[in-house]
N, CA and C atoms of all chains as a GROMACS GRO file, in nm:
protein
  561
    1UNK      N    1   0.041  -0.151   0.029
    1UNK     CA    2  -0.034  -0.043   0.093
    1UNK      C    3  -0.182  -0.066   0.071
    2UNK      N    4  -0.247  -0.019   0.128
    2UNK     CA    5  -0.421  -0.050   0.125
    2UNK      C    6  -0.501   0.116   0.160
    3UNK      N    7  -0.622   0.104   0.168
    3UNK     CA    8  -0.672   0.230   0.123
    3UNK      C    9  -0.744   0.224   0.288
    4UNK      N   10  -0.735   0.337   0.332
    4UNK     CA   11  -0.840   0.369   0.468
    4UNK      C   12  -0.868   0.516   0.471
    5UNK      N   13  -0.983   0.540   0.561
    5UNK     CA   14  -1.034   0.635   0.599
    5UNK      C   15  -1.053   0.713   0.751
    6UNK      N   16  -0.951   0.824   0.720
    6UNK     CA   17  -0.929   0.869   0.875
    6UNK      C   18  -1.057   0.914   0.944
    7UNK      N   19  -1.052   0.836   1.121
    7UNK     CA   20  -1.196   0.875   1.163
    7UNK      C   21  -1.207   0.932   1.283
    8UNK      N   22  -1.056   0.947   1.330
    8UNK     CA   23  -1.063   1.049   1.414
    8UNK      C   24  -0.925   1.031   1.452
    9UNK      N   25  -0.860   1.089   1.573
    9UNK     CA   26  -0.743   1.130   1.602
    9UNK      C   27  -0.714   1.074   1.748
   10UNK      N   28  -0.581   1.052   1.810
   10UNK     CA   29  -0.575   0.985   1.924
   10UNK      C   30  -0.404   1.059   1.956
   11UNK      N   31  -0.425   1.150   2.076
   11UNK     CA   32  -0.333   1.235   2.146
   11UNK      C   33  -0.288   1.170   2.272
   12UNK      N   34  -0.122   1.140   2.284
   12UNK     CA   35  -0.082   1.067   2.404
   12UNK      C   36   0.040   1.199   2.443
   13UNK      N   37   0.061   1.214   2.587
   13UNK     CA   38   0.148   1.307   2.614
   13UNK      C   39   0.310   1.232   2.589
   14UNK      N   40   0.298   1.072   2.638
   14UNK     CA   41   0.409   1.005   2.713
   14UNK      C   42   0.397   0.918   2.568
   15UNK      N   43   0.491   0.921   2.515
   15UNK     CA   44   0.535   0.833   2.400
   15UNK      C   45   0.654   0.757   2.422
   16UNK      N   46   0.646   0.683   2.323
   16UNK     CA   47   0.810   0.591   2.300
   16UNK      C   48   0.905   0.684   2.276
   17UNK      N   49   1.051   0.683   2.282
   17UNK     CA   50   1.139   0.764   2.228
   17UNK      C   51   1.129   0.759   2.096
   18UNK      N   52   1.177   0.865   2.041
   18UNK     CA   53   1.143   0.881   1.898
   18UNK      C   54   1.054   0.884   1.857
   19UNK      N   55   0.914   0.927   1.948
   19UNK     CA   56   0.779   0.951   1.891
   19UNK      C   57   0.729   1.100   1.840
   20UNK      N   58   0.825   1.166   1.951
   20UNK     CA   59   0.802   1.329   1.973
   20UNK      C   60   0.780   1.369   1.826
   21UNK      N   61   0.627   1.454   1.831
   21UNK     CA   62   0.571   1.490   1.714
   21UNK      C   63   0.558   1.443   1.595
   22UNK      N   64   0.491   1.336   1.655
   22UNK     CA   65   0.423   1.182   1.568
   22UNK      C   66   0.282   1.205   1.571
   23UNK      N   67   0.200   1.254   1.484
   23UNK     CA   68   0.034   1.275   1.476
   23UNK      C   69  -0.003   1.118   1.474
   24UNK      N   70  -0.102   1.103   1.559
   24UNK     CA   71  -0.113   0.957   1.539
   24UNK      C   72  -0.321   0.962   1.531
   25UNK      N   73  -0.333   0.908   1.376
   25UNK     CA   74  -0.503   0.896   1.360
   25UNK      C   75  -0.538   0.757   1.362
   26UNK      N   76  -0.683   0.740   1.350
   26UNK     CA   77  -0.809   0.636   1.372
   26UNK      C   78  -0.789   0.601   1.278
   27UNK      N   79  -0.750   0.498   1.162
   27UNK     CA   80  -0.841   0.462   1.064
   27UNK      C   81  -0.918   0.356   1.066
   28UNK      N   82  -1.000   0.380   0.950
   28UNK     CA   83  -1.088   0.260   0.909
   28UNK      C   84  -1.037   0.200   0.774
   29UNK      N   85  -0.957   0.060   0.793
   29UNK     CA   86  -0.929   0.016   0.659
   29UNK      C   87  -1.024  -0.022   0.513
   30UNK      N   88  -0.996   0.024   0.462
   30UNK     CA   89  -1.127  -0.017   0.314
   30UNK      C   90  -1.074  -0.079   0.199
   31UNK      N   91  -1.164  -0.140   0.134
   31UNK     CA   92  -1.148  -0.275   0.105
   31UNK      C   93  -1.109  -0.141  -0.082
   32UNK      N   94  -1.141  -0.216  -0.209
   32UNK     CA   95  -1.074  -0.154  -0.307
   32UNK      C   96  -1.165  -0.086  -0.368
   33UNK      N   97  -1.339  -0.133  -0.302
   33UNK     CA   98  -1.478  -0.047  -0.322
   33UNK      C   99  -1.468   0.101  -0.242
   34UNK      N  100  -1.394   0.097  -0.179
   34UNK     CA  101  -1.398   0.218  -0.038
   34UNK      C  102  -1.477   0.132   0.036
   35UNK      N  103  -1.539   0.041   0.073
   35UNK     CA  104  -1.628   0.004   0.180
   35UNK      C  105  -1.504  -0.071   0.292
   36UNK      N  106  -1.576  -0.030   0.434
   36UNK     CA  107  -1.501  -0.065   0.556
   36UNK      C  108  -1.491  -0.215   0.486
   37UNK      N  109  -1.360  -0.251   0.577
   37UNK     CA  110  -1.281  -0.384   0.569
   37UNK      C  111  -1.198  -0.413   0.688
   38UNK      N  112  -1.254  -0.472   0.793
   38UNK     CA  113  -1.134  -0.519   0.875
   38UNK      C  114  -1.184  -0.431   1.010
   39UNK      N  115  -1.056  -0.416   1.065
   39UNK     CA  116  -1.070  -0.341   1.258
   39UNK      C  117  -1.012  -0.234   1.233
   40UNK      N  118  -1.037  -0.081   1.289
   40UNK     CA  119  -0.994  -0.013   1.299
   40UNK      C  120  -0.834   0.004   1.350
   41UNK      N  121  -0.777   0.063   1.306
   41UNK     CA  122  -0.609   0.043   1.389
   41UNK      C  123  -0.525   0.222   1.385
   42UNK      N  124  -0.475   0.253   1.467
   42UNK     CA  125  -0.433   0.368   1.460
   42UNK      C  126  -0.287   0.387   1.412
   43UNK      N  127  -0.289   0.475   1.322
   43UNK     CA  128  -0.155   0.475   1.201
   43UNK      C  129  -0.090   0.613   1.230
   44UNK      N  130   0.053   0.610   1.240
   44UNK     CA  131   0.105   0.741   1.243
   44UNK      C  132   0.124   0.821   1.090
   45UNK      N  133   0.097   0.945   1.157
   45UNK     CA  134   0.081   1.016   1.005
   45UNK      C  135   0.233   1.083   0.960
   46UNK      N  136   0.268   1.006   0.866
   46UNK     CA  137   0.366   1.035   0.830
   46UNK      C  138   0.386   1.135   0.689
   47UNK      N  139   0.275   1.194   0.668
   47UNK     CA  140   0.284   1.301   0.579
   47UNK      C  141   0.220   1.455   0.638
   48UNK      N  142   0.165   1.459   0.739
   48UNK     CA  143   0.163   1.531   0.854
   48UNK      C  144   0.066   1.627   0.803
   49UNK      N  145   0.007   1.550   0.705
   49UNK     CA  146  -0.156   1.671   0.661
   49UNK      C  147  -0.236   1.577   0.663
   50UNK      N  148  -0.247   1.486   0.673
   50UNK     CA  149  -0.384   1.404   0.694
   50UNK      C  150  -0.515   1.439   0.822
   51UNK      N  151  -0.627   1.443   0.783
   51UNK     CA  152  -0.701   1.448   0.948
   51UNK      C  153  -0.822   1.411   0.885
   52UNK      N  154  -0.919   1.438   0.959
   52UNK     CA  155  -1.101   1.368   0.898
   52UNK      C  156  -1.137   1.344   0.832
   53UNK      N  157  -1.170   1.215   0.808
   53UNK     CA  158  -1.287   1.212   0.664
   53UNK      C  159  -1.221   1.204   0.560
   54UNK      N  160  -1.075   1.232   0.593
   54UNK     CA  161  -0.991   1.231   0.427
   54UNK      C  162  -0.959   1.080   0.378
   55UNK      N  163  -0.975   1.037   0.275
   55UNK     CA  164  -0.876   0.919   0.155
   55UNK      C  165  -0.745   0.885   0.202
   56UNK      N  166  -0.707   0.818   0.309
   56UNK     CA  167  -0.591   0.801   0.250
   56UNK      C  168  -0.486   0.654   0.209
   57UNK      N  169  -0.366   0.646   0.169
   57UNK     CA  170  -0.351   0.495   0.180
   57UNK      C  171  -0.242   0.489   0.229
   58UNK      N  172  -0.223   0.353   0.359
   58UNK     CA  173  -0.097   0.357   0.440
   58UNK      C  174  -0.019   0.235   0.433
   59UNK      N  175   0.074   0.230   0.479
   59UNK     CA  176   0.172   0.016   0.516
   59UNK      C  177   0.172   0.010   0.624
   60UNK      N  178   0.186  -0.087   0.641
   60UNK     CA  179   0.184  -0.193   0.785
   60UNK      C  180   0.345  -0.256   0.803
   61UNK      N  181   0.324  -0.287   0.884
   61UNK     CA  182   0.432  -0.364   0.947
   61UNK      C  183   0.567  -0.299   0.984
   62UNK      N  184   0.718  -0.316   0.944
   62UNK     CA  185   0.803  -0.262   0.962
   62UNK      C  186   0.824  -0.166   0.899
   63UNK      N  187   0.778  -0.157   0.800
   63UNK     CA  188   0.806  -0.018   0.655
   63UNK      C  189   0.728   0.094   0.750
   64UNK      N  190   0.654   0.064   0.838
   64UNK     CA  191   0.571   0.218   0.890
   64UNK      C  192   0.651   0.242   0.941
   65UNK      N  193   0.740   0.204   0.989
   65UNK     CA  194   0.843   0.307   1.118
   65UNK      C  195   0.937   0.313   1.021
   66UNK      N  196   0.987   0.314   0.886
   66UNK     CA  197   1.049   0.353   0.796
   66UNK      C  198   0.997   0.523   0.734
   67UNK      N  199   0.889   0.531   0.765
   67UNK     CA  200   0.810   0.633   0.720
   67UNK      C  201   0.825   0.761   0.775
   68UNK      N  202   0.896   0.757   0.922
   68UNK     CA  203   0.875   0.845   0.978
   68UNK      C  204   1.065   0.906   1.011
   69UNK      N  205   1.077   1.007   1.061
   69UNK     CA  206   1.196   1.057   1.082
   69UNK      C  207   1.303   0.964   1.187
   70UNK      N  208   1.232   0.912   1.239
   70UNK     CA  209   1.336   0.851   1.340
   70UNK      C  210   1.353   0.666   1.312
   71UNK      N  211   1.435   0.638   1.297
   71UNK     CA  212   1.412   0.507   1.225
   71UNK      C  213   1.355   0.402   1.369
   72UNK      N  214   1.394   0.289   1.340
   72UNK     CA  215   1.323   0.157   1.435
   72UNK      C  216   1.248   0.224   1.519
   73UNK      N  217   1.128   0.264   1.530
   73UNK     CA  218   1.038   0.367   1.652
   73UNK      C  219   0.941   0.229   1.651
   74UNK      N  220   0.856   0.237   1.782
   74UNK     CA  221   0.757   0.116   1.745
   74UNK      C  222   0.629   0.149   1.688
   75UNK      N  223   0.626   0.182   1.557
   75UNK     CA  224   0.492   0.208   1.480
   75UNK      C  225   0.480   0.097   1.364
   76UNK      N  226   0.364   0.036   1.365
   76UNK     CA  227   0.316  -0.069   1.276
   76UNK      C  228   0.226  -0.035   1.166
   77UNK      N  229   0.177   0.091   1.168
   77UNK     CA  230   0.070   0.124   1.057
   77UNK      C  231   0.111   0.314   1.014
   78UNK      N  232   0.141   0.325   0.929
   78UNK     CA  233   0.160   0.482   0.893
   78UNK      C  234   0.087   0.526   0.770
   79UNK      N  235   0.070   0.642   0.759
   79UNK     CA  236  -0.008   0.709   0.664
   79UNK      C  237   0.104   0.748   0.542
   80UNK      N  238   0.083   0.705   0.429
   80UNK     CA  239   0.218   0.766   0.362
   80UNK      C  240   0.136   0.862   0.258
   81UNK      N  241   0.040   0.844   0.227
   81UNK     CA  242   0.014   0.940   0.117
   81UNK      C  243  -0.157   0.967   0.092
   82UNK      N  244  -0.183   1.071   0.052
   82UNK     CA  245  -0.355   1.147   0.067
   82UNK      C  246  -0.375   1.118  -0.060
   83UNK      N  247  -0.490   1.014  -0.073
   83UNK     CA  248  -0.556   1.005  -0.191
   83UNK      C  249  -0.625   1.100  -0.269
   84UNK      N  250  -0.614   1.134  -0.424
   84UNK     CA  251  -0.698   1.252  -0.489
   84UNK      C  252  -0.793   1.168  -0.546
   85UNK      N  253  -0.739   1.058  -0.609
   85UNK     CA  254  -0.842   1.001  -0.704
   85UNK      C  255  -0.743   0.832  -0.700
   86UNK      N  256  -0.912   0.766  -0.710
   86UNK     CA  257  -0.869   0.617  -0.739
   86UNK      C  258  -0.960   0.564  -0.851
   87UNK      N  259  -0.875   0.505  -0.940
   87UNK     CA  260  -0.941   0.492  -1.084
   87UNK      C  261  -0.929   0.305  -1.125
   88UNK      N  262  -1.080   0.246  -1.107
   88UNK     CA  263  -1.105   0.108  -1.120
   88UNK      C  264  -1.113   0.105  -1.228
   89UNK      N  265  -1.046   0.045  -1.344
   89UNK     CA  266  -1.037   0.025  -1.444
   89UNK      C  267  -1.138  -0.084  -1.524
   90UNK      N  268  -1.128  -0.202  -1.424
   90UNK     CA  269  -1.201  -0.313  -1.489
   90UNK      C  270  -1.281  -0.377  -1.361
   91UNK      N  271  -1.359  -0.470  -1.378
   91UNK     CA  272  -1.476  -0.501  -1.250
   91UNK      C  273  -1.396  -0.638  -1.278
   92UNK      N  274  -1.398  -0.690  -1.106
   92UNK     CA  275  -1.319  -0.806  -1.101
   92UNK      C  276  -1.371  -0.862  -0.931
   93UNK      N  277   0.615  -1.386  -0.339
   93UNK     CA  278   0.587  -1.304  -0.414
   93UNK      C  279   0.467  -1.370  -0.489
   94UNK      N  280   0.349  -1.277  -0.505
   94UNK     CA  281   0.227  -1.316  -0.547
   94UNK      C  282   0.202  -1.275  -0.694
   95UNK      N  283   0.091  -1.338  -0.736
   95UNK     CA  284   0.058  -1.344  -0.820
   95UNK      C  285  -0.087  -1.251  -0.845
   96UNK      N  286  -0.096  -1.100  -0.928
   96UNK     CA  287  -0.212  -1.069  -0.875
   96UNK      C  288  -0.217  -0.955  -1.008
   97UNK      N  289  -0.367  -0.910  -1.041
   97UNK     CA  290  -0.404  -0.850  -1.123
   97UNK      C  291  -0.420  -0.715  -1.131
   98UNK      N  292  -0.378  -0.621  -1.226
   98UNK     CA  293  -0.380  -0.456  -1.200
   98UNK      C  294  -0.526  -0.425  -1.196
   99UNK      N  295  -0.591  -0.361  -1.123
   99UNK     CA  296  -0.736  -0.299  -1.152
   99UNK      C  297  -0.802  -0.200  -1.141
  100UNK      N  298  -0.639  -0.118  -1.100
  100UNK     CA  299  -0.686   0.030  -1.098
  100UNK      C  300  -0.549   0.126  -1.095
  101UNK      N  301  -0.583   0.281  -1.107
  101UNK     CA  302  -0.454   0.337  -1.011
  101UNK      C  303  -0.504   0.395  -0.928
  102UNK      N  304  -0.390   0.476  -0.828
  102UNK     CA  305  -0.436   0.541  -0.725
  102UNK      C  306  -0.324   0.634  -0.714
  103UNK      N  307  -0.420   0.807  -0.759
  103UNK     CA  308  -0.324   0.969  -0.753
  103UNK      C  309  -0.351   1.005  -0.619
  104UNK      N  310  -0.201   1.063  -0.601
  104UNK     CA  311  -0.184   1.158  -0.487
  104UNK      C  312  -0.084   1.249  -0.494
  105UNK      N  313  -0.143   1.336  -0.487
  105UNK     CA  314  -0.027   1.449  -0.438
  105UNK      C  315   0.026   1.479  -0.325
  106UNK      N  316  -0.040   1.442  -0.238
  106UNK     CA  317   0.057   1.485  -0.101
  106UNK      C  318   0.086   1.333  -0.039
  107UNK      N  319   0.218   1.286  -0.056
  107UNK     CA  320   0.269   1.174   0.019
  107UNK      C  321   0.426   1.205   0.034
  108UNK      N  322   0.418   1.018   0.112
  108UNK     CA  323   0.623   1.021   0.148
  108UNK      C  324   0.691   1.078   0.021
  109UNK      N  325   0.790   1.139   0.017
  109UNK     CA  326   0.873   1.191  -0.101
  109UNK      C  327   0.927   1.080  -0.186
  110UNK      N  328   0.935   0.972  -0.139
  110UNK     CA  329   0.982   0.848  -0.213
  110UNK      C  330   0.875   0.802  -0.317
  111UNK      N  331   0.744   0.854  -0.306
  111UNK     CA  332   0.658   0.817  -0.385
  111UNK      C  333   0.624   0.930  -0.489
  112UNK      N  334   0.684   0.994  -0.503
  112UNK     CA  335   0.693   1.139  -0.584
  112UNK      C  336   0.647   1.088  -0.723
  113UNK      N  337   0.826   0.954  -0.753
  113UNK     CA  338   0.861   0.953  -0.882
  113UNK      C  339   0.796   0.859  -0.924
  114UNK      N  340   0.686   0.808  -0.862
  114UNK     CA  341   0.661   0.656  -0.874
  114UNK      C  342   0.546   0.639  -0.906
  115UNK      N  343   0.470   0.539  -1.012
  115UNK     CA  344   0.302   0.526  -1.072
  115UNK      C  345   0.284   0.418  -0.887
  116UNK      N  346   0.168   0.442  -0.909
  116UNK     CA  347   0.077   0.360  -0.778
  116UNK      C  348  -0.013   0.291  -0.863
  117UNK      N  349  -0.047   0.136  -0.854
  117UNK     CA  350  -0.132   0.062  -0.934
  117UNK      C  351  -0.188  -0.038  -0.807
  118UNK      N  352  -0.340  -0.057  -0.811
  118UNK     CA  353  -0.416  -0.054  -0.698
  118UNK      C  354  -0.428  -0.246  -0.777
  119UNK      N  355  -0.371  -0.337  -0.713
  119UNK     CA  356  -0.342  -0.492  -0.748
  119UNK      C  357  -0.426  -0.592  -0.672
  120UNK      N  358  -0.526  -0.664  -0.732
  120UNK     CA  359  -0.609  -0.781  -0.683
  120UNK      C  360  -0.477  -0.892  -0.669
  121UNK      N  361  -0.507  -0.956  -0.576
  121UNK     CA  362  -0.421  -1.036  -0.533
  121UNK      C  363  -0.507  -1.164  -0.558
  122UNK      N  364  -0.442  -1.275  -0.654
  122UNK     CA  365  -0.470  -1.382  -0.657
  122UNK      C  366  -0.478  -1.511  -0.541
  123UNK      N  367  -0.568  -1.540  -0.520
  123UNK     CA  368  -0.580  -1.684  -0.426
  123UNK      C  369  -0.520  -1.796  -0.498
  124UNK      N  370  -0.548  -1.910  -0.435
  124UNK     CA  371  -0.510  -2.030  -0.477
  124UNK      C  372  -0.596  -2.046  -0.575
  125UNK      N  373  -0.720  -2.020  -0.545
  125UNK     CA  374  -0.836  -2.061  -0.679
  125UNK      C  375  -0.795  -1.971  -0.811
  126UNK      N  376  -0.760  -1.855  -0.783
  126UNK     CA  377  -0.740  -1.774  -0.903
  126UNK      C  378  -0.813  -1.699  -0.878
  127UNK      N  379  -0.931  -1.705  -0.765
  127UNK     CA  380  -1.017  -1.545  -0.744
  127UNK      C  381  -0.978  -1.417  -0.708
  128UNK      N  382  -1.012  -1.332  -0.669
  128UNK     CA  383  -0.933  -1.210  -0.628
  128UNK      C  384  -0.919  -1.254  -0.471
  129UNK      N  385  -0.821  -1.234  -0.368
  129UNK     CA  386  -0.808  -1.264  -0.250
  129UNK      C  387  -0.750  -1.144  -0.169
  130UNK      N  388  -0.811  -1.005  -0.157
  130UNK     CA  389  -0.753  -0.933  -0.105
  130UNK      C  390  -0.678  -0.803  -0.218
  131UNK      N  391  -0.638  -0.726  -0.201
  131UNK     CA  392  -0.581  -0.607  -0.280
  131UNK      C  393  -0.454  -0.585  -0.240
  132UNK      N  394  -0.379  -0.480  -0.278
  132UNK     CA  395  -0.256  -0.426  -0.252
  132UNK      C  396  -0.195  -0.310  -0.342
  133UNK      N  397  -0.177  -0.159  -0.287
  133UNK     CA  398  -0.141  -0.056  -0.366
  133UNK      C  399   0.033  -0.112  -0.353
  134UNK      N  400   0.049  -0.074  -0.498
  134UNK     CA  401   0.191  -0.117  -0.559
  134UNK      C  402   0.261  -0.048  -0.620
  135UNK      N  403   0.383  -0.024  -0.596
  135UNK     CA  404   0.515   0.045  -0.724
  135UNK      C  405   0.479  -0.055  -0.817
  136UNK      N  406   0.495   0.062  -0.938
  136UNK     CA  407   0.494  -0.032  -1.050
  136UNK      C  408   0.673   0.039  -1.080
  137UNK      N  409   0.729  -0.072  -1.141
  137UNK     CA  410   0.848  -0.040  -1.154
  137UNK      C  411   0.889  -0.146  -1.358
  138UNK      N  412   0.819  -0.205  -1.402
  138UNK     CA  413   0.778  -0.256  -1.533
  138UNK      C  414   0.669  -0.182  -1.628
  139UNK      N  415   0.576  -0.093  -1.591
  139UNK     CA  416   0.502  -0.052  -1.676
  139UNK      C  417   0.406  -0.127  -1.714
  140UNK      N  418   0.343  -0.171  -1.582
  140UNK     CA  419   0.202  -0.250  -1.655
  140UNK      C  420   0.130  -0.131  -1.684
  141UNK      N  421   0.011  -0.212  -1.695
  141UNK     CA  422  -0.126  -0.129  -1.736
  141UNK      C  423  -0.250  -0.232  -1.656
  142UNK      N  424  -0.355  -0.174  -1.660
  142UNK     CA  425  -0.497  -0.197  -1.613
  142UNK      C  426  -0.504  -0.328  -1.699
  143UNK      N  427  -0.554  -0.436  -1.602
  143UNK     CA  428  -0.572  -0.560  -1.675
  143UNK      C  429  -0.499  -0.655  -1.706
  144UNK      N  430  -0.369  -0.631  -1.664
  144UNK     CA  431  -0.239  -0.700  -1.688
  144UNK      C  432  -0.248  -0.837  -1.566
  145UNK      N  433  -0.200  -0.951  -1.591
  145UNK     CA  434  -0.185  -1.017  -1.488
  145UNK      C  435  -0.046  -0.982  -1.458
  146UNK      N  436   0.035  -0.984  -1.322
  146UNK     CA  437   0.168  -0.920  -1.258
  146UNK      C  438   0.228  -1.063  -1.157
  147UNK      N  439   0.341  -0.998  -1.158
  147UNK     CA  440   0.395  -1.054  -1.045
  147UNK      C  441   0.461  -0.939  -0.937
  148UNK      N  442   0.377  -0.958  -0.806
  148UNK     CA  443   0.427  -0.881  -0.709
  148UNK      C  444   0.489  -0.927  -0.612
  149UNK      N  445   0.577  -0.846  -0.557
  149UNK     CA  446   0.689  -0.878  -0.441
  149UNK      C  447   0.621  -0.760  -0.359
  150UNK      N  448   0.594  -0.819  -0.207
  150UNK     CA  449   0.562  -0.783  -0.071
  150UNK      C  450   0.676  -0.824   0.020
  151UNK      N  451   0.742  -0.752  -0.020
  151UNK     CA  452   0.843  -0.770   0.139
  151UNK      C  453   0.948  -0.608   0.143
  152UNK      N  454   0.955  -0.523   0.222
  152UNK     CA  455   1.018  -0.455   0.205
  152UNK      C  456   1.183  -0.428   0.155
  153UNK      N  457   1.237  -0.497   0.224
  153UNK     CA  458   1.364  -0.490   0.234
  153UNK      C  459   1.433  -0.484   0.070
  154UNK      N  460   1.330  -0.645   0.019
  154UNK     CA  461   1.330  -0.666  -0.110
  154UNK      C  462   1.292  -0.566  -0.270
  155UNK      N  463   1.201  -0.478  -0.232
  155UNK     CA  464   1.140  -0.367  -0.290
  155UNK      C  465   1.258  -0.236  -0.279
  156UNK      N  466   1.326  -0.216  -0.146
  156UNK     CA  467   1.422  -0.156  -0.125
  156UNK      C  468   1.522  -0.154  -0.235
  157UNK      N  469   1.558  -0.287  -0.216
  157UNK     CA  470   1.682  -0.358  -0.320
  157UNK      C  471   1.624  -0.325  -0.450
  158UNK      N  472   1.510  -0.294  -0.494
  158UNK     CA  473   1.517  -0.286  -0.615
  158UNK      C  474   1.495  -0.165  -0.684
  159UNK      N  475   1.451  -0.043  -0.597
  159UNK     CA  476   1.448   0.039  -0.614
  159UNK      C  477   1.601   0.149  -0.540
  160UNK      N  478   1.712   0.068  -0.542
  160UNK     CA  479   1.786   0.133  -0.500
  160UNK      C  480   1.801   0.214  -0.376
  161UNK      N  481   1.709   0.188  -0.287
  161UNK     CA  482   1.718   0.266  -0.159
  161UNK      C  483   1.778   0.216  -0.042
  162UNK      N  484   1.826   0.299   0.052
  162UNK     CA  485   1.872   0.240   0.211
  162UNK      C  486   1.781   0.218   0.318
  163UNK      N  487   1.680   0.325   0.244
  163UNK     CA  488   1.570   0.347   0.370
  163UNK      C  489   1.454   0.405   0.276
  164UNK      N  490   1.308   0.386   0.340
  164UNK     CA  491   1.189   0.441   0.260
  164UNK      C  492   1.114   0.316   0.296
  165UNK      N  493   0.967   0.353   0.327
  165UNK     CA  494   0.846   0.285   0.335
  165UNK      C  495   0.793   0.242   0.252
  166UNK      N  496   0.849   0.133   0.200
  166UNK     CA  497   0.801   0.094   0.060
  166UNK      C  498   0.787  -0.058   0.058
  167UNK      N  499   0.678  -0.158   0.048
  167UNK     CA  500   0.684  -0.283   0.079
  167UNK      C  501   0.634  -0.356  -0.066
  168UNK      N  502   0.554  -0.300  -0.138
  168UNK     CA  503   0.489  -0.380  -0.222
  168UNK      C  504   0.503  -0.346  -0.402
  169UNK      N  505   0.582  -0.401  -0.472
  169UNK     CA  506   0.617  -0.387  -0.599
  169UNK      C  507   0.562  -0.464  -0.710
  170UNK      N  508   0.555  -0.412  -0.831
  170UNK     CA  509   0.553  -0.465  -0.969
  170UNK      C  510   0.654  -0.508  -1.034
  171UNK      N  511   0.716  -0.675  -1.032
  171UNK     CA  512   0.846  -0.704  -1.054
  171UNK      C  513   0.851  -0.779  -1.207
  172UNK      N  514   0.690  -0.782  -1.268
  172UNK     CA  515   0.701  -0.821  -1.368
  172UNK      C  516   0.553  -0.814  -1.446
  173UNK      N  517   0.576  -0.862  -1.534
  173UNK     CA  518   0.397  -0.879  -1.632
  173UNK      C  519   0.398  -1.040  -1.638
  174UNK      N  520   0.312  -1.144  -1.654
  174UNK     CA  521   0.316  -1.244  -1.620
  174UNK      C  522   0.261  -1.325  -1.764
  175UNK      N  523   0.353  -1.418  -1.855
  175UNK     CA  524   0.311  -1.447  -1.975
  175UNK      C  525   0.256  -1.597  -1.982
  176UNK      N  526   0.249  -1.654  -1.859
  176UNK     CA  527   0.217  -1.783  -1.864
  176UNK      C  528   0.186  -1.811  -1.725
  177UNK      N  529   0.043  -1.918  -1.684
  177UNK     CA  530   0.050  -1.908  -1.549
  177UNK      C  531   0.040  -2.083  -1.553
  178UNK      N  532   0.051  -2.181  -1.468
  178UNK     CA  533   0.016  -2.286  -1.471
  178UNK      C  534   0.013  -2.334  -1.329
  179UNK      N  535  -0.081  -2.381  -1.284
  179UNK     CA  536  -0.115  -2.413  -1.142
  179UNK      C  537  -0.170  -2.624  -1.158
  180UNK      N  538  -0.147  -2.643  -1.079
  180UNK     CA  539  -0.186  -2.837  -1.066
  180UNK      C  540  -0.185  -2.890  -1.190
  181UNK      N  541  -0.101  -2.834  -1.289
  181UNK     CA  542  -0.083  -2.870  -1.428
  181UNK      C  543  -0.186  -2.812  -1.548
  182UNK      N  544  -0.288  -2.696  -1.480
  182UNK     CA  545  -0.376  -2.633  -1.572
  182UNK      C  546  -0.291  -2.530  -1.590
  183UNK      N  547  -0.346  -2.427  -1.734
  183UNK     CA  548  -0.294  -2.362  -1.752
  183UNK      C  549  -0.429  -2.246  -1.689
  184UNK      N  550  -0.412  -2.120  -1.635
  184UNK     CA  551  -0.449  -2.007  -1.578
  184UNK      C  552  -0.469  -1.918  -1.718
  185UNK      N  553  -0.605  -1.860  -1.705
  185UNK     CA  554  -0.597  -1.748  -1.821
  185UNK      C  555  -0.500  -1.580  -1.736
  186UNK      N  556  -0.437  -1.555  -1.866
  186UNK     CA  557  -0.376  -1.411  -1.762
  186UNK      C  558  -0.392  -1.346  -1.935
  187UNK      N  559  -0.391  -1.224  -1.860
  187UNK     CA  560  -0.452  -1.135  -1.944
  187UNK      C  561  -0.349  -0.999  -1.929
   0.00000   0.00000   0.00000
């Protein structure tokens, strides 16, 4: 899982099956400083409180459509959990 | 399965329910050189700590299997603490 920052939100009427009431946000992936890292990619929110500006950290690949209620759906990036605190222990 | 260093954690309270029971340890991922090459938030399922060199497994299915599940979004684990490293016949400091 990796750390990103939601930056806005993206509403489709016509989804895949098994999408129905799938929040789907903007992020910006960040590297382990919080600083942007990479291309923006849009992740379904699979804890269904995520929205602006918030911390959060998500997976990629097949495990995101594991995340969500309906299994094999075609989602590649999901939100699994809202960051409170991230604690760098040692500089590396 | 990589080879990569603990260097932080990472709390949350509101996530998937599968991550309820579980520490999150925020893992530098070793390159070929031994530099840091990238990160990865991880089950720890051994009990490292901050500073530990690890061995992590990235593949879901596999993480599944080891945490006993059928199903759950879970790809990236802590499958060990790492007591010896040796690369082109050097030995690697791990800590």
């Amino acid at each position: 899982m990796q750390l990103a920052r939601v930056i806005g939100s993206v509403v489709a009427s016509e989804k895949a099956d098994g999408l129905e009431g799938v929040r789907f946000l903007v992020i910006q992936p960040l590297d382990k400083n919080q600083e942007p890292d990479g291309r923006t990619v849009v992740a379904a929110d699979a804890v269904h409180m995520a929205g602006p500006g918030e911390l959060v950290y998500f997976v990629s690949s097949r495990e995101a459509a594991e995340a969500l209620p309906v299994r094999f759906v075609p989602v590649d990036h999901a939100i699994t959990g809202i960051v409170d605190d991230v604690h760098l222990g040692v500089e590396s | 399965m990589k080879v990569g260093n603990v260097v932080g954690t990472v709390v949350s309270t509101v996530n998937i329910p599968i991550l309820d029971e579980h520490r999150l340890l925020l893992c530098d991922i070793q390159g070929v050189d031994g530099r840091p090459d990238g990160y990865t938030i991880c089950i720890d399922v051994v009990d490292a700590g901050i500073g530990e060199t690890v061995l992590i497994l990235d593949e879901g299915n596999s993480a599944r299997q080891i945490l006993g599940l059928e199903t759950g979004a879970i790809r990236a684990v802590i499958v060990g603490v790492v007591d010896e490293l040796v690369v082109d016949g050097e030995s690697r400091v791990v800590t």
